[in-house]
C-alpha positions, 0 to 999 in steps of 0.5 A: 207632703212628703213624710219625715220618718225615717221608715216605712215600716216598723216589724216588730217580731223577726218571725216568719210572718215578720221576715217575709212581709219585710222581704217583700217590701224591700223588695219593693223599695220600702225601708223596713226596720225589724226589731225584735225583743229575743237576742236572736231572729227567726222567731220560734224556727230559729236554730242554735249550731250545737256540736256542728248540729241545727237544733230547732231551738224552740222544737220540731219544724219540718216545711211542708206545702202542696203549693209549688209557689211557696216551696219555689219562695222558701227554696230560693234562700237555700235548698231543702232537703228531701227530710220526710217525717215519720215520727214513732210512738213508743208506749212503754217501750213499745214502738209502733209507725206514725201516723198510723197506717198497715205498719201500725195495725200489723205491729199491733194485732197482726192484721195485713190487709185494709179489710182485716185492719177495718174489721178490726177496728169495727169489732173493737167500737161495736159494743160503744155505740157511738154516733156523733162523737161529742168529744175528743175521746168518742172521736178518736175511737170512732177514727182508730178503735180502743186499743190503738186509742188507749196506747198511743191517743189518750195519754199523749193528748190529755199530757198535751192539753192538761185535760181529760180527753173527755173534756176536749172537743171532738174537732181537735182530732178531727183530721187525725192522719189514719191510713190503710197504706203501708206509709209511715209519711206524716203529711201528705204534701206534695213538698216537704224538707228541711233548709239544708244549713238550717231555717236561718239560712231561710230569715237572714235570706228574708231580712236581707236589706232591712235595719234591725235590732234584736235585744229590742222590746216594743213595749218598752217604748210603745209610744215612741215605736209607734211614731218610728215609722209610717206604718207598723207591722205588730207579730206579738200576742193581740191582747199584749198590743192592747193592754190586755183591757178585755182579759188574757187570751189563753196558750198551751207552752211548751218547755224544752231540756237539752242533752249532748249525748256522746253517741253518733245516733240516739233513737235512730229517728229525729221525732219520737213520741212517748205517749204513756201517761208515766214519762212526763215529756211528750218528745224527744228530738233527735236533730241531727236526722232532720239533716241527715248527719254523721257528726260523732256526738248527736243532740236531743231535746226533750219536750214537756207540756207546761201546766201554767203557760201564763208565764210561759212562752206562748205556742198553741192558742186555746180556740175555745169558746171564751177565748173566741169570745175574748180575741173577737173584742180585741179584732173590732179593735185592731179593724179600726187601726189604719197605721198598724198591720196584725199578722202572724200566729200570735197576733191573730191567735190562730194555728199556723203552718209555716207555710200558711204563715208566709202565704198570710205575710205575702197577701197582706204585704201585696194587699198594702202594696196594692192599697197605696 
């Protein structure tokens, strides 16, 4: 018997997880609605044109992907530029390349060899003796030695997280990016850009086709959205979807202040990091750099850790092992659903790259083409 519902599928959150799952099932002929409680699509990569500059709204976001599929599915919405990042740290007016590498050894101690940089390195964690390290603190002296440990690690990290670096897990930097090359590129994918025009170029290319409705709260009407369509795709946070019945599952936030500087460049680079414990932000952005702009005034944006993210939007999950303990009762819950589709970074409380969100959306979107 054929369905009354006027939709498919109902995707709330307009994000990169939500776009792409909604690009994809149009495209196989499925009426997709997409509603989303912001005044605005795109989630958080969504930009505001300020002084004819793309501000990233919500901070920093530079695609980066080894993966040739991906970069060819992003780039078919708008080309990208050839942006590499290569932020700088600046500790107390000292400035050093990230991420560190013979750049930052050699502004440091003058070393210009990998072997004099090692020995270096080795001479400064002689005397500590570790051996497995146990936090976050043994493990980045372990990776980089005390000085570059005590200018450009601790501070930064314990302003991030709220937390001594001692009391952080040793997994956190465990893929912190050391190299003995004079190479100041961040990532080490084979692609990476920027959306020339800015990532909304990318989602309105996404939700082409769709119905949406912005201004729009799920939760306002849960009952009634459940019932809008045969099958729902959910992007908000998994606790929130339930009621939060087993507890909070807890986030890092982040705030952002805003400034129009009547200068063409500011800093010279479009991320800077401030890693002493004195400045209270973490970053400033710079966000004409990401596109290499020569308008006459520039944009910044100035990025601080917030303490209490209860109230606070939510950007980096807490993966320890109470919220583990937590999201797990939550995931036997939302296995048993059959007409609702969890997906993206807050509905599965994990850590996502913007490419690993869209390769997430385009499995489980085949997955449910292939399962009908």
């Amino acid at each position: 018997m054929k369905s009354e519902k006027k939709y498919d599928y109902l995707i709330v959150g307009s994000g990169l997880f939500g776009a792409t799952f909604a690009h994809e099932m149009t495209k196989a002929g499925k009426k997709c609605l997409v509603i989303d409680k912001r005044d605005h699509t795109g989630g958080n990569i969504h930009c505001k044109k300020i002084e004819d500059i793309n501000v990233h709204w919500y901070g920093a976001h530079i695609f980066h992907t080894n993966d040739k599929f991906l970069w060819d599915f992003v780039n078919q919405f708008t080309d990208f530029n050839r942006y590499t990042n290569s932020p700088i740290a600046n500790y107390k007016g000292e400035l050093y390349n990230l991420p560190f590498n013979m750049n930052t050894f050699y502004s440091l101690w003058g070393t210009k060899t990998p072997k004099e940089a090692k020995e270096e390195i080795a001479r400064q964690i002689k005397h500590l003796n570790i051996g497995e390290p146990q936090n976050l603190e043994e493990q980045a002296l372990k990776l980089v030695g005390t000085d570059i440990y005590e200018k450009l690690i601790k501070h930064y990290t314990e302003k991030q997280w709220g937390k001594k670096a001692t009391a952080l897990p040793a997994f956190i930097i465990k893929r912190l990016p050391v190299r003995f090359t004079y190479d100041n590129n961040y990532f080490n994918d084979k692609y990476q850009g920027i959306p020339i025009g800015g990532f909304n170029k990318v989602i309105d290319g996404l939700l082409a086709g769709c119905d949406l409705r912005l201004n729009t709260d799920f939760f306002d009407n849960k009952s009634e959205w459940l019932n809008a369509a045969e099958k729902i795709v959910y992007t908000g946070k998994i606790d929130a979807y339930y009621d939060y019945r087993f507890g909070e599952l807890e986030y890092r936030s982040l705030r952002y202040e805003l400034e129009v500087h009547d200068t063409e460049n500011y800093q010279g680079n479009a991320v800077m990091n401030f890693t002493d414990a004195e400045t209270p932000y973490t970053r400033v952005y710079e966000h004409k750099h990401f596109e290499f702009g020569t308008q006459p005034k520039t944009v910044i944006t100035k990025e601080y850790p917030v303490k209490d993210a209860q109230n606070a939007e939510p950007y980096y999950p807490v993966n320890d092992e109470k919220n583990m303990h937590i999201l797990k009762k939550y995931q036997d819950l939302a296995s048993k659903e059959e007409k609702v589709i969890f997906g993206g970074r807050l509905a599965e409380y994990r850590y996502y790259d913007m490419h690993q969100v869209i390769a997430s959306a385009l499995l489980k979107s085949k997955n449910e083409l292939k399962n009908e």
